[in-house]
PDB file of N, CA, C and O in Angstrom:
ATOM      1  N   UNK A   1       2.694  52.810-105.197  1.00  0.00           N
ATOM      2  CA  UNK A   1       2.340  51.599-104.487  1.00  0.00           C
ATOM      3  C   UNK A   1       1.511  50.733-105.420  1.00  0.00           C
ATOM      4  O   UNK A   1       0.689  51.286-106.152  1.00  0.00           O
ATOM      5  N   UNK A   2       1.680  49.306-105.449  1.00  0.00           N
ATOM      6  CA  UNK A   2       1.092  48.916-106.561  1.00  0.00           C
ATOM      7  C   UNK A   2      -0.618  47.933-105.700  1.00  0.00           C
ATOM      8  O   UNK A   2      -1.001  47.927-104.530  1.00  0.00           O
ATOM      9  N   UNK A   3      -1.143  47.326-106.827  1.00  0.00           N
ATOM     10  CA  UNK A   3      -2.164  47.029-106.175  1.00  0.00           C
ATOM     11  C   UNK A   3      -2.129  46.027-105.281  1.00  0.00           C
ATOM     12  O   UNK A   3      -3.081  46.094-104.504  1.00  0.00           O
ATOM     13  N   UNK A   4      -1.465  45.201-105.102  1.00  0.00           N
ATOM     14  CA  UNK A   4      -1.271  44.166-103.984  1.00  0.00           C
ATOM     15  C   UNK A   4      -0.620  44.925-102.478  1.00  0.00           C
ATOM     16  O   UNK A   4      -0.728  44.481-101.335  1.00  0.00           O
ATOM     17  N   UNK A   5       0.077  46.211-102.929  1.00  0.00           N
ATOM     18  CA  UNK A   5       0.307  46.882-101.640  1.00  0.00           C
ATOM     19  C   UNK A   5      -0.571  47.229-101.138  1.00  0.00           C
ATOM     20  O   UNK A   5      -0.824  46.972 -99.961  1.00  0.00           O
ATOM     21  N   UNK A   6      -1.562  48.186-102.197  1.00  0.00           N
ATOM     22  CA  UNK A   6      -2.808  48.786-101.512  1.00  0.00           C
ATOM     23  C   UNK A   6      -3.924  47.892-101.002  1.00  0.00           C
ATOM     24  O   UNK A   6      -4.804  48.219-100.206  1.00  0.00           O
ATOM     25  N   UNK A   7      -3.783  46.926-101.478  1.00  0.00           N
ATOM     26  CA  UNK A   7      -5.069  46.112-100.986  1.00  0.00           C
ATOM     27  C   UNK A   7      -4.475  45.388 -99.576  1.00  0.00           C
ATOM     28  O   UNK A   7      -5.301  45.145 -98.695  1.00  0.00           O
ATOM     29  N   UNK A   8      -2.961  45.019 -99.335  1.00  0.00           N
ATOM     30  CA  UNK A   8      -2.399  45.261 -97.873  1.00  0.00           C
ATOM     31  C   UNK A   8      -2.683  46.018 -97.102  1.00  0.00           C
ATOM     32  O   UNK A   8      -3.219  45.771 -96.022  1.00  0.00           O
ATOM     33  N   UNK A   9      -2.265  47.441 -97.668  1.00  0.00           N
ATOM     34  CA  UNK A   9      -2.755  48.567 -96.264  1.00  0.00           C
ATOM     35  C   UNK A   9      -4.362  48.548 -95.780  1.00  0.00           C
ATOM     36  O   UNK A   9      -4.828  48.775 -94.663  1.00  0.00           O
ATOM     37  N   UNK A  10      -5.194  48.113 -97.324  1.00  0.00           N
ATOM     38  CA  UNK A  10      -6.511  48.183 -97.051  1.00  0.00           C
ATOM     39  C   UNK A  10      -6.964  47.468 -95.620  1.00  0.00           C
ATOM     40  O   UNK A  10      -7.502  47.887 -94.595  1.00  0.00           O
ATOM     41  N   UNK A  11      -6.419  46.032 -96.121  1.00  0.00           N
ATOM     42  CA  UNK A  11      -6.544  44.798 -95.303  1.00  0.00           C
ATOM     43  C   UNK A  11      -6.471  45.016 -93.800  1.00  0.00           C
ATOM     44  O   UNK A  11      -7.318  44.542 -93.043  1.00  0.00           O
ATOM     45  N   UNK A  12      -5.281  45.855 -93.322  1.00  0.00           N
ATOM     46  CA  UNK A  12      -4.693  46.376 -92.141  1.00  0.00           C
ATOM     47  C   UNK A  12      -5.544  47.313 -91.720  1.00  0.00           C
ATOM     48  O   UNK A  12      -5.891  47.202 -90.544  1.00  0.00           O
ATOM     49  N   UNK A  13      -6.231  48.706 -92.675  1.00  0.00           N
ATOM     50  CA  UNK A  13      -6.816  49.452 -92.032  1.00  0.00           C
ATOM     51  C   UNK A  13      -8.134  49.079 -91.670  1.00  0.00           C
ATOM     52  O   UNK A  13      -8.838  49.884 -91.059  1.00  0.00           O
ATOM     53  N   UNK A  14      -8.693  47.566 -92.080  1.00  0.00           N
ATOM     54  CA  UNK A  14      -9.943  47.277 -91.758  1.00  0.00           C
ATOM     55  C   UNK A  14     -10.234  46.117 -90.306  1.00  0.00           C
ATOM     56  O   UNK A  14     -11.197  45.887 -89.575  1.00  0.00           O
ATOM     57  N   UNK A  15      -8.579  45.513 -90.436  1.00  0.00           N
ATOM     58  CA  UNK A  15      -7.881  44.951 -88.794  1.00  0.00           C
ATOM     59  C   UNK A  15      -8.174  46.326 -88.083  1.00  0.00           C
ATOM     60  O   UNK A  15      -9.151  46.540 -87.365  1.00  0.00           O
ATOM     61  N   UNK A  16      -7.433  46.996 -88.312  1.00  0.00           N
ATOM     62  CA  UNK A  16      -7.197  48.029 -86.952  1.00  0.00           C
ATOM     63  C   UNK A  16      -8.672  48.824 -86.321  1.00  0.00           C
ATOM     64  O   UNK A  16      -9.042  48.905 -85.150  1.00  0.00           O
ATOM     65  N   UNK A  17      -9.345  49.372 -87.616  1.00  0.00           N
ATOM     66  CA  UNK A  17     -10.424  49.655 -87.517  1.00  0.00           C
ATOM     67  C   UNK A  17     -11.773  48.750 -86.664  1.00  0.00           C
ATOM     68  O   UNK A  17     -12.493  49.392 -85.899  1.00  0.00           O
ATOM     69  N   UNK A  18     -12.010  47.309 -86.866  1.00  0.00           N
ATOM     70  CA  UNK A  18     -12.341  46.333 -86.615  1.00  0.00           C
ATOM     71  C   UNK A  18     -12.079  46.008 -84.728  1.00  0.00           C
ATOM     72  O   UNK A  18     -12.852  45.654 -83.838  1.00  0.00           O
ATOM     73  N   UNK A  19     -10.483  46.371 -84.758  1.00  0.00           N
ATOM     74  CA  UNK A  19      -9.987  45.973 -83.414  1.00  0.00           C
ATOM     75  C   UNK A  19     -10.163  47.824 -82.515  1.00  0.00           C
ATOM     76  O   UNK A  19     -10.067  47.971 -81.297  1.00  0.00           O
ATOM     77  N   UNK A  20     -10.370  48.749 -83.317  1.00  0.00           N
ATOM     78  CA  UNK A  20     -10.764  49.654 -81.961  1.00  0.00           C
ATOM     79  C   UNK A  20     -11.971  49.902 -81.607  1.00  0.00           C
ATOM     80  O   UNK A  20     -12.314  50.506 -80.591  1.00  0.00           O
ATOM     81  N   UNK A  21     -12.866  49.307 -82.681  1.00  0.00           N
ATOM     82  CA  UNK A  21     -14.468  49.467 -82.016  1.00  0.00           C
ATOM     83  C   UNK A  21     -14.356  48.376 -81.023  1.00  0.00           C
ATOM     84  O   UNK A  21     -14.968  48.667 -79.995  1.00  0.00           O
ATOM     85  N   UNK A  22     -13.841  47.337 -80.986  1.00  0.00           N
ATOM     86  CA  UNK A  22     -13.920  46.373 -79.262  1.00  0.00           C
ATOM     87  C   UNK A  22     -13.041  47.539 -78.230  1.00  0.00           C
ATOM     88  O   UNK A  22     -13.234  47.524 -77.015  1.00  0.00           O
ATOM     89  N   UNK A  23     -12.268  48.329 -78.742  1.00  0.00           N
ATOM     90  CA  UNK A  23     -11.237  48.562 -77.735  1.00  0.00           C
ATOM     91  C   UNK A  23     -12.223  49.316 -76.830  1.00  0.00           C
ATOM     92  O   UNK A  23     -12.954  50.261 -77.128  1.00  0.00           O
ATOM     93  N   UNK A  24     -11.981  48.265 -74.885  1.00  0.00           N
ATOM     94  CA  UNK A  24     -12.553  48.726 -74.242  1.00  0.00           C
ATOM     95  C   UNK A  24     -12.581  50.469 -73.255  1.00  0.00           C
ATOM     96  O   UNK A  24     -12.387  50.400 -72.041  1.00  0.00           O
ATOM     97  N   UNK A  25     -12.802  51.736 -73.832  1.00  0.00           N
ATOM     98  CA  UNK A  25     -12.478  53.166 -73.636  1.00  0.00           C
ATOM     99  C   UNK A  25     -13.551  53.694 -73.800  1.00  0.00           C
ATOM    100  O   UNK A  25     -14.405  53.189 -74.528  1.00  0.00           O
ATOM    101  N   UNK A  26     -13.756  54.995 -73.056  1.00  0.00           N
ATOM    102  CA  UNK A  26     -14.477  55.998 -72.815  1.00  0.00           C
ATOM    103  C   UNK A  26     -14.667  56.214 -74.450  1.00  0.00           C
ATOM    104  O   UNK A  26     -15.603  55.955 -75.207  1.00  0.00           O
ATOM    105  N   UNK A  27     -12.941  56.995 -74.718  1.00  0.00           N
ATOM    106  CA  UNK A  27     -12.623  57.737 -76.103  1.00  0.00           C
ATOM    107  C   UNK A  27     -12.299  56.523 -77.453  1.00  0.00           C
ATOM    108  O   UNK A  27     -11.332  56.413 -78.207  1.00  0.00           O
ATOM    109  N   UNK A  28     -13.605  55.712 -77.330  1.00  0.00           N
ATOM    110  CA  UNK A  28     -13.301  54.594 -78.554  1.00  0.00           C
ATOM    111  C   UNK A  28     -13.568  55.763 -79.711  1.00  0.00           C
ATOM    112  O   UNK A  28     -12.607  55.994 -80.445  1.00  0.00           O
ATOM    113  N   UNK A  29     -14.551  56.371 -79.891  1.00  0.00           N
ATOM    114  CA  UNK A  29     -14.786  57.264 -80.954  1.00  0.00           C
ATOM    115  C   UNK A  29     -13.993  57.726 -81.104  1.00  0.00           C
ATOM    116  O   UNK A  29     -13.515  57.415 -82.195  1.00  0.00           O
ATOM    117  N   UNK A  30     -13.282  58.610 -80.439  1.00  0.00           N
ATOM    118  CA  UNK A  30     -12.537  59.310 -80.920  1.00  0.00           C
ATOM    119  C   UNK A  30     -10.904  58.966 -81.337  1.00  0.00           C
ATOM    120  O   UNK A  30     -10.147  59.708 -81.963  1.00  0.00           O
ATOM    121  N   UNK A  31     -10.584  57.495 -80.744  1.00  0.00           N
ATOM    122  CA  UNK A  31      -9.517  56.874 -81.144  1.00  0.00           C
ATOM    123  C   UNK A  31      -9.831  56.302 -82.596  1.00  0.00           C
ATOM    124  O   UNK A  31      -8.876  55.966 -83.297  1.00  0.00           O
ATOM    125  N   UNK A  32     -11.501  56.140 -83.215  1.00  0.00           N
ATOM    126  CA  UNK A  32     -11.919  55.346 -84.698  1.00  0.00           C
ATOM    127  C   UNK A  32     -10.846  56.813 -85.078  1.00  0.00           C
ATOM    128  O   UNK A  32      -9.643  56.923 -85.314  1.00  0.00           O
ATOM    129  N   UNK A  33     -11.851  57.676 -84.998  1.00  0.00           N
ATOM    130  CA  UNK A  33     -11.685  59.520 -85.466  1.00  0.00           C
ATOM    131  C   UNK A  33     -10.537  59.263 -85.969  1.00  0.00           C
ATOM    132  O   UNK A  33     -10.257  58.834 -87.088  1.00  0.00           O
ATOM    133  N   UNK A  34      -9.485  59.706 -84.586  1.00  0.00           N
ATOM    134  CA  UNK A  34      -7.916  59.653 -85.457  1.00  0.00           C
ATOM    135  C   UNK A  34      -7.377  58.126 -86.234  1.00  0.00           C
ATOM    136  O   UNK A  34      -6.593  58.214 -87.179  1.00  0.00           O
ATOM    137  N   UNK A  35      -7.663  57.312 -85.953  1.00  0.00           N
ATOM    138  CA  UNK A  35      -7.362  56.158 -86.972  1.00  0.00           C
ATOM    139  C   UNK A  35      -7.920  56.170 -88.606  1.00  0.00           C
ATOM    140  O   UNK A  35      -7.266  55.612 -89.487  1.00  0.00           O
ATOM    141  N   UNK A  36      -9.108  56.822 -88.863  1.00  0.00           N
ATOM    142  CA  UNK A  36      -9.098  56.794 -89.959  1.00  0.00           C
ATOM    143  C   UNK A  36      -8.536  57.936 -91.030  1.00  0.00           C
ATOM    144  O   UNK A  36      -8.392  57.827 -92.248  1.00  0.00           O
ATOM    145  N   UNK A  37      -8.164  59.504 -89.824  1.00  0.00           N
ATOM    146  CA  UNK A  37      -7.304  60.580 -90.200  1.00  0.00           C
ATOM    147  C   UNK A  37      -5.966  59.875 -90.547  1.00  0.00           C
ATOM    148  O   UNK A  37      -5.658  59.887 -91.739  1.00  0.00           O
ATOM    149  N   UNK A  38      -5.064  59.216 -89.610  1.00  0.00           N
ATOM    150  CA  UNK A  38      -3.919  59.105 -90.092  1.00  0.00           C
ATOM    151  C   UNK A  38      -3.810  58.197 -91.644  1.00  0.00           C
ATOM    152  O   UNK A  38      -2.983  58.356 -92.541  1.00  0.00           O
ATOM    153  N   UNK A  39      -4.991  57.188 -91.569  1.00  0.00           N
ATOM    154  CA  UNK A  39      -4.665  55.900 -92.827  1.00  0.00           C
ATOM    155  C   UNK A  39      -4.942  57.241 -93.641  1.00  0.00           C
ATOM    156  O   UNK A  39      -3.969  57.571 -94.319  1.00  0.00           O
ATOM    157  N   UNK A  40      -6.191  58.209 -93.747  1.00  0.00           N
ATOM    158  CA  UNK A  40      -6.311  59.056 -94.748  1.00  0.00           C
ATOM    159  C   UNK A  40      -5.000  60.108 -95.475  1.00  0.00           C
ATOM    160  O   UNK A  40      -4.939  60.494 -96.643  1.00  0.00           O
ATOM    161  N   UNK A  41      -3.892  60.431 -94.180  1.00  0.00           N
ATOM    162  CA  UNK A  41      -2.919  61.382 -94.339  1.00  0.00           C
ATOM    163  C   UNK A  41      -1.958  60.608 -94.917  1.00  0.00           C
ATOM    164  O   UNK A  41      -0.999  61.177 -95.439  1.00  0.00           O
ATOM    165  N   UNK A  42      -2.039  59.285 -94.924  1.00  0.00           N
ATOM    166  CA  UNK A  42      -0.909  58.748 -95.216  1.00  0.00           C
ATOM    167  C   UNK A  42      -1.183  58.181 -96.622  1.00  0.00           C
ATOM    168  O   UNK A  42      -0.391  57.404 -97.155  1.00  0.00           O
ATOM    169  N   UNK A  43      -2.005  58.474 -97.045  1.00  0.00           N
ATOM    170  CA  UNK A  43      -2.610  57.907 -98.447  1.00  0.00           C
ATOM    171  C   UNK A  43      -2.304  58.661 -99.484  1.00  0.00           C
ATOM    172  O   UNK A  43      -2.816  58.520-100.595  1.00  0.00           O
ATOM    173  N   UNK A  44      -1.245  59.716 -99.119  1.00  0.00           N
ATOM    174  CA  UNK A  44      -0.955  60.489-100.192  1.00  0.00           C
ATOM    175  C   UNK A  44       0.768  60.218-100.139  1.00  0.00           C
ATOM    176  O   UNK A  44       1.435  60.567-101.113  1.00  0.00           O
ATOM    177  N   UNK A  45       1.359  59.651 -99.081  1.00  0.00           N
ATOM    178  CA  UNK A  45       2.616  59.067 -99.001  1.00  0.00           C
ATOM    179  C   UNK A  45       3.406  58.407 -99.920  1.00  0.00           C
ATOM    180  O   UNK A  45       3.033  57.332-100.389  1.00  0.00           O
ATOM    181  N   UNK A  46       4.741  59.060-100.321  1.00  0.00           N
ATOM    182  CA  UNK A  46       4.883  57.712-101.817  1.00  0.00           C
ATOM    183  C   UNK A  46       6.348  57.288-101.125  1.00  0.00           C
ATOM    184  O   UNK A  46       6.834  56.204-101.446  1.00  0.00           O
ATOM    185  N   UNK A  47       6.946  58.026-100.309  1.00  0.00           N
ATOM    186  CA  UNK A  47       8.267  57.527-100.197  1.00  0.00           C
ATOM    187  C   UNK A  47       8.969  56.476 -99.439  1.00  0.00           C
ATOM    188  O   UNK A  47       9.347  56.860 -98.332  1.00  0.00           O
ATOM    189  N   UNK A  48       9.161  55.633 -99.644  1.00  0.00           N
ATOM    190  CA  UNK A  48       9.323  54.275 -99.601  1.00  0.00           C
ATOM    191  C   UNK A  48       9.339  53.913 -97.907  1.00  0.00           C
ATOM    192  O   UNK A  48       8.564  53.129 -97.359  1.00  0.00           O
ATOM    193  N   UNK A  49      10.408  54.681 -97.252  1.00  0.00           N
ATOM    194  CA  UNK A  49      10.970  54.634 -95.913  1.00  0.00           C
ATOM    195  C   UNK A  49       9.386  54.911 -95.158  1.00  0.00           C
ATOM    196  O   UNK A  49       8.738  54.309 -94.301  1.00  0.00           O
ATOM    197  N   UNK A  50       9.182  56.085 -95.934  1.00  0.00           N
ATOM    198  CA  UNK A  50       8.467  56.791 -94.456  1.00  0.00           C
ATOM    199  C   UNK A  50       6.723  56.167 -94.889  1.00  0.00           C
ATOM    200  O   UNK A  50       5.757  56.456 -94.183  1.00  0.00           O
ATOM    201  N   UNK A  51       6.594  55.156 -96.360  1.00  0.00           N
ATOM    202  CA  UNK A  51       5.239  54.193 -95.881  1.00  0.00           C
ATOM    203  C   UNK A  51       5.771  52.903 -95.197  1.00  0.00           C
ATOM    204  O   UNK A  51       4.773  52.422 -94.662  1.00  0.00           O
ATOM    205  N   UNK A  52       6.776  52.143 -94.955  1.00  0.00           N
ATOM    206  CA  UNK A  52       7.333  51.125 -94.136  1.00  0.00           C
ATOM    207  C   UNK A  52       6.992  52.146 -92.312  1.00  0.00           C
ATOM    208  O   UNK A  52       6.104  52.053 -91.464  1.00  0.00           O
ATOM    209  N   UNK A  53       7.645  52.604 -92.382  1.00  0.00           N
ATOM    210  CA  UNK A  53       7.638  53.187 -91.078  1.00  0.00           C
ATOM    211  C   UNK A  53       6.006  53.422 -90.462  1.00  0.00           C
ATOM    212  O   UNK A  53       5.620  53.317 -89.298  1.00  0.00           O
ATOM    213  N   UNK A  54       5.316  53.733 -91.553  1.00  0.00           N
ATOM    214  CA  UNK A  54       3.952  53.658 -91.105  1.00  0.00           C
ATOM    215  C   UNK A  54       2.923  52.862 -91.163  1.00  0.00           C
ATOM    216  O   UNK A  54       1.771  52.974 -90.746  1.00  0.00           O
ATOM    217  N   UNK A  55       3.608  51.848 -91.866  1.00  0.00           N
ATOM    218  CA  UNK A  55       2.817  50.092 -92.007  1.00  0.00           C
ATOM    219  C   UNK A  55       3.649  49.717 -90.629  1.00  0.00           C
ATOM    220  O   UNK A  55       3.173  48.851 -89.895  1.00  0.00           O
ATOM    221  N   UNK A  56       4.496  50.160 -90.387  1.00  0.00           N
ATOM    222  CA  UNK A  56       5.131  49.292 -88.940  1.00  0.00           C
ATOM    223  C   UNK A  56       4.545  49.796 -87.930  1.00  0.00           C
ATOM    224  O   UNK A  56       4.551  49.040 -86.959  1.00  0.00           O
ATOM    225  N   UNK A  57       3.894  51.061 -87.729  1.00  0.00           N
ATOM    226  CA  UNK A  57       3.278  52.154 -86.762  1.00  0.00           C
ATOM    227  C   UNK A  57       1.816  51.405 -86.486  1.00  0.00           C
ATOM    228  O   UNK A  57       1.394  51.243 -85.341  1.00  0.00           O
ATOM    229  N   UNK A  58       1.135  50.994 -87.605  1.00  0.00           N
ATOM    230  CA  UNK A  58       0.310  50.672 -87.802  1.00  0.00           C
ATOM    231  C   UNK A  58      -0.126  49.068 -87.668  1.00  0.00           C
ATOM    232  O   UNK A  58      -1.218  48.625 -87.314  1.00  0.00           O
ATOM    233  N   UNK A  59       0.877  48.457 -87.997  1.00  0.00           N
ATOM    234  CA  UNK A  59       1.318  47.069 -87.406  1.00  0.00           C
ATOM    235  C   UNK A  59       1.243  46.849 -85.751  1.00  0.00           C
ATOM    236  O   UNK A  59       0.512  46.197 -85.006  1.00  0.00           O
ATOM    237  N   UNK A  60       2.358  47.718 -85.578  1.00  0.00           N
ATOM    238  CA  UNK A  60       2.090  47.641 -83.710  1.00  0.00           C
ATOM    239  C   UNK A  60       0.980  48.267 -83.145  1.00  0.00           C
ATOM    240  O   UNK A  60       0.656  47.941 -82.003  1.00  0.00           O
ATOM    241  N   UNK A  61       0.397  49.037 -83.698  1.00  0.00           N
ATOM    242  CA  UNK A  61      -0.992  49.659 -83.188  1.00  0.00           C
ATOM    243  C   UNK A  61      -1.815  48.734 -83.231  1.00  0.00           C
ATOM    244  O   UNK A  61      -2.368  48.586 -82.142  1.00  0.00           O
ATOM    245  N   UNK A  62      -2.100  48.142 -83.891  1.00  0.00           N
ATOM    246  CA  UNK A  62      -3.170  46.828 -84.224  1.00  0.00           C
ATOM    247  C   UNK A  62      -2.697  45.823 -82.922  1.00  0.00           C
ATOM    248  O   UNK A  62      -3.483  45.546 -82.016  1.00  0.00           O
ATOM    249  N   UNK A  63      -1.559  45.417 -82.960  1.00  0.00           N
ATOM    250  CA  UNK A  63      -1.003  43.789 -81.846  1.00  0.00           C
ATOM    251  C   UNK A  63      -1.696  44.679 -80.603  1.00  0.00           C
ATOM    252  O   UNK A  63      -2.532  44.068 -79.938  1.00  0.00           O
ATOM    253  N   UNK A  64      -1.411  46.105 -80.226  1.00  0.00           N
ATOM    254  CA  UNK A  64      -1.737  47.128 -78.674  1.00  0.00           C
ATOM    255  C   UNK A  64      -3.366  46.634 -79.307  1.00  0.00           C
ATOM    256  O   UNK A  64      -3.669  45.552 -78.804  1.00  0.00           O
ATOM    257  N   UNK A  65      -4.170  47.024 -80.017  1.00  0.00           N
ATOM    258  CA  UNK A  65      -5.084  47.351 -79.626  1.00  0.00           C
ATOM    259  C   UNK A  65      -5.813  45.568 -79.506  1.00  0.00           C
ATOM    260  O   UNK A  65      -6.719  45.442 -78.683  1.00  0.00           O
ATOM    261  N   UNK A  66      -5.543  44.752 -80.027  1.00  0.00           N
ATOM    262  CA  UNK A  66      -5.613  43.046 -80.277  1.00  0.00           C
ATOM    263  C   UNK A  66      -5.624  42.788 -78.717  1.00  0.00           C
ATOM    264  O   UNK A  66      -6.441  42.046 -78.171  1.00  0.00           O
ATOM    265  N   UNK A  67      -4.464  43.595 -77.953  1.00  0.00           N
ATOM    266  CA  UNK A  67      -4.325  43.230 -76.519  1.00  0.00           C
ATOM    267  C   UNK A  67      -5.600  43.497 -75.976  1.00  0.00           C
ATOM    268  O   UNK A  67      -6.359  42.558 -75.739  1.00  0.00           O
ATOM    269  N   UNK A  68      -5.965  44.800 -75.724  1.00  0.00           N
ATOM    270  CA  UNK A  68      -6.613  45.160 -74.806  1.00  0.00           C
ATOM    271  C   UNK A  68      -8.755  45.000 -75.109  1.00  0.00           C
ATOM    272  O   UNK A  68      -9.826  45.108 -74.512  1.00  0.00           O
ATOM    273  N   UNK A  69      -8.062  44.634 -76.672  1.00  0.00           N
ATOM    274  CA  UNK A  69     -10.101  44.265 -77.195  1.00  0.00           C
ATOM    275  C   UNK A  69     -10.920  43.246 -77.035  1.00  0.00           C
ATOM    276  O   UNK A  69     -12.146  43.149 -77.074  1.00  0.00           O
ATOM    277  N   UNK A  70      -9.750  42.229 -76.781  1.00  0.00           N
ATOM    278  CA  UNK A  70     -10.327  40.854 -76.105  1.00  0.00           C
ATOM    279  C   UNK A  70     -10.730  40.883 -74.699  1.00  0.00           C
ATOM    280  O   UNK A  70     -11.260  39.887 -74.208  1.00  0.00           O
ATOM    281  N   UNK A  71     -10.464  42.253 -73.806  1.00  0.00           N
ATOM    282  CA  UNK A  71     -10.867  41.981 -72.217  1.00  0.00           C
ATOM    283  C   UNK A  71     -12.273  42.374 -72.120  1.00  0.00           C
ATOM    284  O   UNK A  71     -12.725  43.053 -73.042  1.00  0.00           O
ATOM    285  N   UNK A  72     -13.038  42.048 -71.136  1.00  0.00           N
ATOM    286  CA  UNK A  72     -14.433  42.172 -70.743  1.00  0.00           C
ATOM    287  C   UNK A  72     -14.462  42.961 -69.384  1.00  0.00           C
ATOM    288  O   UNK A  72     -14.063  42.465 -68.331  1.00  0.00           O
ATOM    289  N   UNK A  73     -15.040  44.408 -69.514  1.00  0.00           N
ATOM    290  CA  UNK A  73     -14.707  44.862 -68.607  1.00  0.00           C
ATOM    291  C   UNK A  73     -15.305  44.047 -67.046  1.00  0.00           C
ATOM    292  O   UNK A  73     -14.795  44.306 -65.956  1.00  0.00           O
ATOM    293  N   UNK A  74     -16.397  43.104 -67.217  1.00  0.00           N
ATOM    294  CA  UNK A  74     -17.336  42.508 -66.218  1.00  0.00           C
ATOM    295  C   UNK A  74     -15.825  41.225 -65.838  1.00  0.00           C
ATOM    296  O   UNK A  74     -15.859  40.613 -64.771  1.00  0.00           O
ATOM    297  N   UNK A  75     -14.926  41.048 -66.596  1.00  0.00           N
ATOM    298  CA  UNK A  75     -13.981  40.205 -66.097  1.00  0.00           C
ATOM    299  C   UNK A  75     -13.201  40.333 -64.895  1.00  0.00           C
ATOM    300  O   UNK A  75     -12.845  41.477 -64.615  1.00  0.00           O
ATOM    301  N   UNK A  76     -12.859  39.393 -64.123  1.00  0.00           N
ATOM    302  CA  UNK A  76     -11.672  39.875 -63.186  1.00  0.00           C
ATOM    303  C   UNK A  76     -10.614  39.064 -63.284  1.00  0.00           C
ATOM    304  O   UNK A  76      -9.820  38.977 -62.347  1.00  0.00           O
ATOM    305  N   UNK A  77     -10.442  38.292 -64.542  1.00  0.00           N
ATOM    306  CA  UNK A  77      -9.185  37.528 -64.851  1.00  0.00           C
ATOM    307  C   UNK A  77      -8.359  38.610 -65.993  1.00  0.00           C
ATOM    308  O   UNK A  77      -7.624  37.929 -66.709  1.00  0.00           O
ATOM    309  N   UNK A  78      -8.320  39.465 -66.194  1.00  0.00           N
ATOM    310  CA  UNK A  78      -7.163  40.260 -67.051  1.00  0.00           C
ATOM    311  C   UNK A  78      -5.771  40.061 -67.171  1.00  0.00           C
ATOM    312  O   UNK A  78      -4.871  40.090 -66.331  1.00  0.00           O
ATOM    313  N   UNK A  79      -5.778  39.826 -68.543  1.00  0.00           N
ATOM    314  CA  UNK A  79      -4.083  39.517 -68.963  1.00  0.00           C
ATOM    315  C   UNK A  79      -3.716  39.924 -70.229  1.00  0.00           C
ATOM    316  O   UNK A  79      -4.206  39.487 -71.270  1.00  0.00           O
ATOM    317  N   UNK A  80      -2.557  41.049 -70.111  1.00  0.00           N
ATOM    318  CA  UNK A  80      -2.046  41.344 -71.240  1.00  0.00           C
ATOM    319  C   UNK A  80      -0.783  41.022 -71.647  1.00  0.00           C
ATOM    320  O   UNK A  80       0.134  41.494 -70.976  1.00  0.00           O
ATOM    321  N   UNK A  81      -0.492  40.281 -72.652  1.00  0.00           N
ATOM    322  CA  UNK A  81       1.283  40.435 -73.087  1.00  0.00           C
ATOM    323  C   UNK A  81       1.788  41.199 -73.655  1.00  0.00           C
ATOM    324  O   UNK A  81       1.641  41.210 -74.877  1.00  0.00           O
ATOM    325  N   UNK A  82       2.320  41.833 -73.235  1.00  0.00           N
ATOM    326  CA  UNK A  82       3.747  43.060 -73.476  1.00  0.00           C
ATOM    327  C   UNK A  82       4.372  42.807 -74.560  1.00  0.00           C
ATOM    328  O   UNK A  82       3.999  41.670 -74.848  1.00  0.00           O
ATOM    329  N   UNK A  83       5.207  43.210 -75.469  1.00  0.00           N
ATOM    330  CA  UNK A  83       6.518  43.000 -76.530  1.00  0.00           C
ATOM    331  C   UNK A  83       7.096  43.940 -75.998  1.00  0.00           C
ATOM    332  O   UNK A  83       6.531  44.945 -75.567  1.00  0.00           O
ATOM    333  N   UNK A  84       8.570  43.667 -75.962  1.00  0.00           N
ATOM    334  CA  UNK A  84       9.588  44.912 -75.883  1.00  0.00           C
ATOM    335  C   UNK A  84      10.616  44.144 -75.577  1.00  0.00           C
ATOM    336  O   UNK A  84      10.671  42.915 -75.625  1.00  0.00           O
ATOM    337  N   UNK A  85      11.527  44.991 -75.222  1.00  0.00           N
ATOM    338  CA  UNK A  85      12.538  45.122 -73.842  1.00  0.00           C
ATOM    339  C   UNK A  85      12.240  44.944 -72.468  1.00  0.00           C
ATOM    340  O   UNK A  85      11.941  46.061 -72.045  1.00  0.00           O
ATOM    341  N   UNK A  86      12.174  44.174 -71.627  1.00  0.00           N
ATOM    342  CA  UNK A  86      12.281  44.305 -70.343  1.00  0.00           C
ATOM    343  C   UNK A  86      12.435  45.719 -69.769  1.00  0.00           C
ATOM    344  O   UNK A  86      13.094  46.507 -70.448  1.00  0.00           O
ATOM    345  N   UNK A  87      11.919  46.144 -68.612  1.00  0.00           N
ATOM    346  CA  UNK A  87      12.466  47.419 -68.464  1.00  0.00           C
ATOM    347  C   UNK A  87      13.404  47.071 -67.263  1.00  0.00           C
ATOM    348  O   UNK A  87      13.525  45.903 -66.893  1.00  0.00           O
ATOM    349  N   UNK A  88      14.029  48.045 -66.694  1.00  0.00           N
ATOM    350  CA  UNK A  88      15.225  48.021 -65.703  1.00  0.00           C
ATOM    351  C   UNK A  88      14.835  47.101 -64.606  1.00  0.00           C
ATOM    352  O   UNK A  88      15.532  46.189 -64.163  1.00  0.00           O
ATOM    353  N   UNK A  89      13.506  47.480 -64.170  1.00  0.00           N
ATOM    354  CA  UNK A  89      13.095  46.766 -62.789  1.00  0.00           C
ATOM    355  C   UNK A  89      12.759  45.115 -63.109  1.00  0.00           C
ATOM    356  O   UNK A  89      12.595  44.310 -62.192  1.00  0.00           O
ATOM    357  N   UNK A  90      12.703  44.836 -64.188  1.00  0.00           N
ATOM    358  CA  UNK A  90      12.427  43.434 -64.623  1.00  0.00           C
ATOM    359  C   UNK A  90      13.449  42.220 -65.229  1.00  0.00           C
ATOM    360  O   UNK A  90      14.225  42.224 -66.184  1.00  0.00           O
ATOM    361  N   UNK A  91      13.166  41.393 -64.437  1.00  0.00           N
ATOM    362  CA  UNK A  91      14.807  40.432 -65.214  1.00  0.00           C
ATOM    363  C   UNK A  91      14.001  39.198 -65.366  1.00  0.00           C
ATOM    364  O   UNK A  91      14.513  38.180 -65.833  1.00  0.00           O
TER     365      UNK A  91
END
């Protein structure tokens, strides 16, 4: 990985990191915990597919946690937007 990659993933692991200390949970600690295990496990990763697959893992983990770090639990206006597919019951 060269240095403009690594200073990408850096960039990302300090978003994600950043966005789960707001994330409003009991288990914020322990969601930092495993967030900085996986960036650590994956830091020994060289093969092309499977660091895409985990910059994309890590990508959507960040937009989930972006959702839910902006709410105030003292709020009673809550709103989250979804990405996906529609599911069956929804048109």
């Amino acid at each position: 990985m060269g240095a403009r990659s690594r200073a990408h993933v850096l960039h990302l692991y300090r978003q994600v990191l950043k966005a789960a200390q707001q994330f409003p949970s009991k288990k914020r600690a322990s969601i930092i915990v495993d967030i900085k295990a996986e960036f650590r496990e994956g830091a020994g990763v060289t093969e092309a597919a499977e660091v895409s697959r985990r910059l994309k893992l890590a990508q959507d983990g960040l937009a989930r946690l972006l959702s839910y770090s902006g709410l105030s639990r003292d709020s009673k206006e809550w709103s989250i937007a979804l990405s996906g597919p529609a599911t069956s019951g929804e048109q």
